[in-house]
C-alpha positions in Angstrom: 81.8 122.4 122.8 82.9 119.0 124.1 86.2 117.9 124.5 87.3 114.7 124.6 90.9 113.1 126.7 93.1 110.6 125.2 91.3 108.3 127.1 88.4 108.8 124.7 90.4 107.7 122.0 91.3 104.7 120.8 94.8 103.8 118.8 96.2 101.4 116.6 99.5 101.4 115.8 102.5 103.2 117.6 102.3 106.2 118.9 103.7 108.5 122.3 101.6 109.9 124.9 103.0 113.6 124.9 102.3 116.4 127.9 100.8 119.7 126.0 99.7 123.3 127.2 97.3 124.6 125.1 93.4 126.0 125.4 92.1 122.6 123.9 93.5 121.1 127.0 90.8 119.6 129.4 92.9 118.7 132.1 96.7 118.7 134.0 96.3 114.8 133.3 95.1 115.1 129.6 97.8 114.0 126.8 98.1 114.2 123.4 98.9 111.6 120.8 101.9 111.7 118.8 102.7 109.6 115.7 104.6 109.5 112.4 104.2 106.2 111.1 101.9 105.6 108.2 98.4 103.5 109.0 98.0 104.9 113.0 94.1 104.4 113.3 92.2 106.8 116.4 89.0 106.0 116.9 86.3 107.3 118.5 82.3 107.4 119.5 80.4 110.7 119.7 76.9 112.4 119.4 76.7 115.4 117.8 76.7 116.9 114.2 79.9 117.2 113.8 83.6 116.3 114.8 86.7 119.2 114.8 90.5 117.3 115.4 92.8 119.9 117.0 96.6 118.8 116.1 99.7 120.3 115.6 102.6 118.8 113.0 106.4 119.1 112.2 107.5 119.8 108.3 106.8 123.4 107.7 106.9 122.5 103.9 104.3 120.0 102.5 100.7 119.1 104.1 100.0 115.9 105.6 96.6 114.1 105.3 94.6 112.2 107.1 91.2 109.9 106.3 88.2 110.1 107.9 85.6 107.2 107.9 82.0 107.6 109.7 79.7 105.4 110.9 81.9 102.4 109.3 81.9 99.7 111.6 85.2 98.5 112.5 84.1 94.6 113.2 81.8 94.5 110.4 81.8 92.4 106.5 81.5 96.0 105.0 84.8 97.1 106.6 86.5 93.7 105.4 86.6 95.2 101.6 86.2 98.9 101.5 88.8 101.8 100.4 89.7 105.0 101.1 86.6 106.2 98.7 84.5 105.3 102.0 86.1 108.2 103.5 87.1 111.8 103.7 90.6 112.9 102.7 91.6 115.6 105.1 94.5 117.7 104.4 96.8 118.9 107.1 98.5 122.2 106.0 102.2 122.9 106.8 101.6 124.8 110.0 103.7 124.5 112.8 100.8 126.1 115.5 97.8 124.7 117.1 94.9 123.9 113.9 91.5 123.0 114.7 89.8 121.4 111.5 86.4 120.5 111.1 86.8 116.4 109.9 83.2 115.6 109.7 80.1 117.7 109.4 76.6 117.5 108.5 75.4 114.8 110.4 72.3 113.1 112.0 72.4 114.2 115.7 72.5 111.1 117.1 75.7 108.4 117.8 78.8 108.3 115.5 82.2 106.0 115.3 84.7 107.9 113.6 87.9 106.7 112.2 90.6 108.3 111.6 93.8 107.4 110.2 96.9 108.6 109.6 97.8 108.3 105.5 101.3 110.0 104.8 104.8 108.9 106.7 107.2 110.5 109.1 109.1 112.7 106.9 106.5 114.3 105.6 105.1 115.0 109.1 104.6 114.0 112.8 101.2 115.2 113.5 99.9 115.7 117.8 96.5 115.5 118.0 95.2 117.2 121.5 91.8 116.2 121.6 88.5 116.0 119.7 86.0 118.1 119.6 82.0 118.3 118.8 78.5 120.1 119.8 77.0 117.0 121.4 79.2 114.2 123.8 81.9 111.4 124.0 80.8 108.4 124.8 82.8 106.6 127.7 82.4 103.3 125.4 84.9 101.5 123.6 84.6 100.9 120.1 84.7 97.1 118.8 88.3 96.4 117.6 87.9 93.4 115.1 89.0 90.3 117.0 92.0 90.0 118.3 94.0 89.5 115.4 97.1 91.6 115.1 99.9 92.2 112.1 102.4 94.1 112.0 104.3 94.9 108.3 107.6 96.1 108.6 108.8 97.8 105.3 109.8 100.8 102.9 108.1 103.1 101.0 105.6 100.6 99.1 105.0 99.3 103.0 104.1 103.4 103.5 101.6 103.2 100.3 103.7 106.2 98.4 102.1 106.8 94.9 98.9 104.6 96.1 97.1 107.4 94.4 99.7 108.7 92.1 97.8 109.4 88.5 99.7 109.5 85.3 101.7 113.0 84.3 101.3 114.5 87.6 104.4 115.7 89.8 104.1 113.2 93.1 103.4 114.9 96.4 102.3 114.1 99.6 98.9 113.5 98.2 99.7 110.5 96.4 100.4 108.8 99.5 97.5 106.4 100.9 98.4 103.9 103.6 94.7 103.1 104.0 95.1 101.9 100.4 98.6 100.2 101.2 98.7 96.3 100.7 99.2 95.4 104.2 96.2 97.4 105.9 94.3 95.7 103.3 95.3 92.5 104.1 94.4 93.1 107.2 90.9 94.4 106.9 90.7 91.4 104.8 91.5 88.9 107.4 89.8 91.1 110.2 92.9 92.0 112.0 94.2 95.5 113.8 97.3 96.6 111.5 100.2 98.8 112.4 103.0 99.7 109.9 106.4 100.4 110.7 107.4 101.7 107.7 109.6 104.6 106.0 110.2 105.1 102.7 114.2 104.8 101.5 115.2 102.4 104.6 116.5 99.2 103.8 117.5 96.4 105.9 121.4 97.1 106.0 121.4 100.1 104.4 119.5 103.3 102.9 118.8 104.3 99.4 122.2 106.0 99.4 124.1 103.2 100.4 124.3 104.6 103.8 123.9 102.0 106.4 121.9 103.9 109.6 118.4 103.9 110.0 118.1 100.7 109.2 115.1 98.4 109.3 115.9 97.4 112.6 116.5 100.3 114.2 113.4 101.8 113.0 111.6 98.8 114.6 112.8 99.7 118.3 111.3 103.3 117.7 107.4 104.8 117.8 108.9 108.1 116.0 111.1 106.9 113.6 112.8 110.2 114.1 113.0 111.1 117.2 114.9 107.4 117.7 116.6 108.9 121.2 113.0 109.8 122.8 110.8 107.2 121.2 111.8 103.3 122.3 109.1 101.6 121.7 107.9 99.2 124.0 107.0 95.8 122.8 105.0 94.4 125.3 102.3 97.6 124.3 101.0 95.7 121.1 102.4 91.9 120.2 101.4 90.8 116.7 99.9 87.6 115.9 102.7 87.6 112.8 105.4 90.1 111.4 105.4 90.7 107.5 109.0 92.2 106.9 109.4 93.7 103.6 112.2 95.3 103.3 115.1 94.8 100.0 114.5 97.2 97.8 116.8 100.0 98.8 119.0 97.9 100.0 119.5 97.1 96.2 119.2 100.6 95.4 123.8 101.2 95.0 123.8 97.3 94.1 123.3 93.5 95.6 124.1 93.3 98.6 126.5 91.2 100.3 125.2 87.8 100.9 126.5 87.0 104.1 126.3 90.4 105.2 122.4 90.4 104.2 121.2 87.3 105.7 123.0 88.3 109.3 121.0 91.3 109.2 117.6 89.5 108.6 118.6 87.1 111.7 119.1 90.0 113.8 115.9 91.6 112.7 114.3 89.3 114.4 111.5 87.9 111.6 109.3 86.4 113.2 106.6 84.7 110.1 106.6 86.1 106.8 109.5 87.7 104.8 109.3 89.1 101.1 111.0 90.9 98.7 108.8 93.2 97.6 107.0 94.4 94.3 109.3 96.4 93.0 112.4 94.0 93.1 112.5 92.2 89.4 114.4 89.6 87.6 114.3 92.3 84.1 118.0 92.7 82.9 119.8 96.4 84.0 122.7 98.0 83.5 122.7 98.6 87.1 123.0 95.3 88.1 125.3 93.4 85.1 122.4 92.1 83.8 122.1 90.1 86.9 118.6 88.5 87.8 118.1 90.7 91.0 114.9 88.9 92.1 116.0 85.6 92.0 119.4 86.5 93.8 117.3 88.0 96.8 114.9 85.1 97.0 117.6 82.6 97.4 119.0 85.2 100.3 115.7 84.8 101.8 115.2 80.7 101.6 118.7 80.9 103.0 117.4 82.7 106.4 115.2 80.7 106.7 117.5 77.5 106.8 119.9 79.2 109.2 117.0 80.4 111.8 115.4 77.0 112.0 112.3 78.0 112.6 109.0 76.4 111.0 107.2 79.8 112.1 109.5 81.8 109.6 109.0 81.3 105.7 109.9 83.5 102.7 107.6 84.4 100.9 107.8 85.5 96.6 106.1 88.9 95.8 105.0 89.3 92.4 106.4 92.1 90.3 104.0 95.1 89.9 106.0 98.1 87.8 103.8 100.8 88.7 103.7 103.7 86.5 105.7 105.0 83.3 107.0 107.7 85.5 107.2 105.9 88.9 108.4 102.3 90.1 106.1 102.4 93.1 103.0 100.0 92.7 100.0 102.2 92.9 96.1 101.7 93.9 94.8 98.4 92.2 98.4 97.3 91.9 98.0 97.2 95.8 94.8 95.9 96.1 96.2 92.6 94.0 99.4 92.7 96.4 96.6 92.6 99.1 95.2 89.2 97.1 98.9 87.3 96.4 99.1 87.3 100.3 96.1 86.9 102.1 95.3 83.4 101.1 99.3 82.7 102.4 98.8 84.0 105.3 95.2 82.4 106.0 97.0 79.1 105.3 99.7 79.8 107.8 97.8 81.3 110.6 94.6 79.1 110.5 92.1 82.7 109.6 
């Protein structure tokens, strides 16, 4: 069995290098890769029949999953428009020790690139991978990133890609989420850019879904493990995006508008750099909730109004269409994605001259 370092692997989006002491362990300098975030891409090139991932994760309670995708070229017009039905779903049971699952098997005996990518978010789990394993060998070579081209989409739980895969009178579980599926990693496939998400479902800008103002979306921006804020700054200078796509509203409407002042500070301090939105799921439709108010419109005007007071012709707000997702569930789901994916790639094109 071959067993490949950290340096083997390749990663998109944030994660920590983390010491471990386990059997998988190839050497004192070998590290594993710790993440939590939604849309963390490792890749790698092997030979062999097969590919094992050994990993441990936190959340004793629900699986997390992760998709596998072989012999997909990152850098190629295939990748541009493909889903998750390219790939394996694997599931990651809730299993606090060392597992070593079997990701792909069955194959030709000759060179793979594997991708693998991280679908569910934070809460549900922060998964360690030690190291790769397979019956042939690693390949010292790096595996073609398309371009240079970087996003990053700062968000909630729509920017996470819950209930992606939700279908219609079933309970929603971790299952339902797929960031591979998520607007903003196909956006980016679309426009051949690297993606990372910093995302977490129930964070708002100023506030949570409770009303409670911590964890906010600038705070979780400074981080790499949304929670494990203390041990996890996140340094900048590691990946710089090419333009920032913040979307995050939703909860902060979640106990009621917020104040105007107090909302468009925030934004300024969150440090926006291109493209904010206020998401699918805010809508103009008269509730209770709200007086009747027209909630859409409200937050649009909040937005134009940051924009004004940052002076910056990089910045511009941005409408999102409403998608209503299902009878049972506000979140937008697959296709409803993939036609987020369409309202802003041809925005973004414009703007960035792809």
């Amino acid at each position: 069995m071959t067993v490949s370092t950290s340096q083997n692997i390749q990663v998109i989006g944030r994660t920590q290098r983390v010491h471990f002491d386990s059997a998988t362990k190839a050497s004192e300098q070998e590290m594993g890769i710790r993440f939590g975030f939604p849309g963390v891409t490792l890749r790698s090139r092997f030979t062999g029949t097969h590919l094992r991932i050994n990993l441990t994760k936190t959340n004793a309670a629900v699986s997390s999953y992760l998709l596998v995708l072989v012999d997909i070229t990152p850098n190629s017009v295939e990748y541009t428009t493909i889903d998750s039905a390219a790939g394996t779903r694997i599931e990651i049971p809730p299993n606090p020790n060392l597992q070593s699952i079997i990701i792909a098997d069955n194959l030709s005996n000759t060179e793979h690139i594997v991708e693998i990518v991280h679908l569910t978010e934070t809460w549900i789990g922060v998964i360690t991978v030690e190291s790769l394993s397979t019956d042939g060998i690693f390949s010292t070579e790096p595996v073609a990133f398309p371009a240079v081209r970087k996003l990053l989409f700062i968000g909630d739980s729509v920017t996470c890609g819950e209930a992606v895969d939700l279908a219609v009178n079933i309970p929603k579980t971790p299952v339902s989420w797929n960031a591979f599926d998520s607007y903003g990693m196909r956006v980016a496939r679309a426009l051949g850019a690297q993606c990372t998400l910093v995302s977490y479902g129930g964070r708002g800008l100023i506030r949570d879904y409770l009303g409670k103002p911590y964890w906010t979306g600038p705070e979780m921006f400074e981080t790499s493990i949304p929670e494990d804020a203390l041990q996890s700054q996140w340094d900048h200078s590691q990946d710089v995006p090419d333009a920032v796509f913040v979307s995050l509203v939703t909860n902060d409407l979640n106990t009621g508008i917020p104040n105007e002042k107090e909302f468009v500070d925030a934004y300024v301090y969150a440090h926006a750099k291109v493209f904010i939105t206020e998401g699918a799921i805010v809508n103009d439709i008269p509730n209770e909730k709200f007086a009747g108010a027209p909630v859409k419109s409200i937050v649009r005007g909040y937005l134009e109004k940051i924009v004004v007071l940052v002076g910056d012709a990089k910045i511009r707000a941005i409408p999102s269409n409403h998608y209503p997702g299902t009878t049972t569930d506000v979140h937008p789901i697959s296709n409803e994605h993939a036609a987020m994916a369409q309202d802003f790639v041809a925005i973004l094109k414009e703007n960035l001259g792809w």
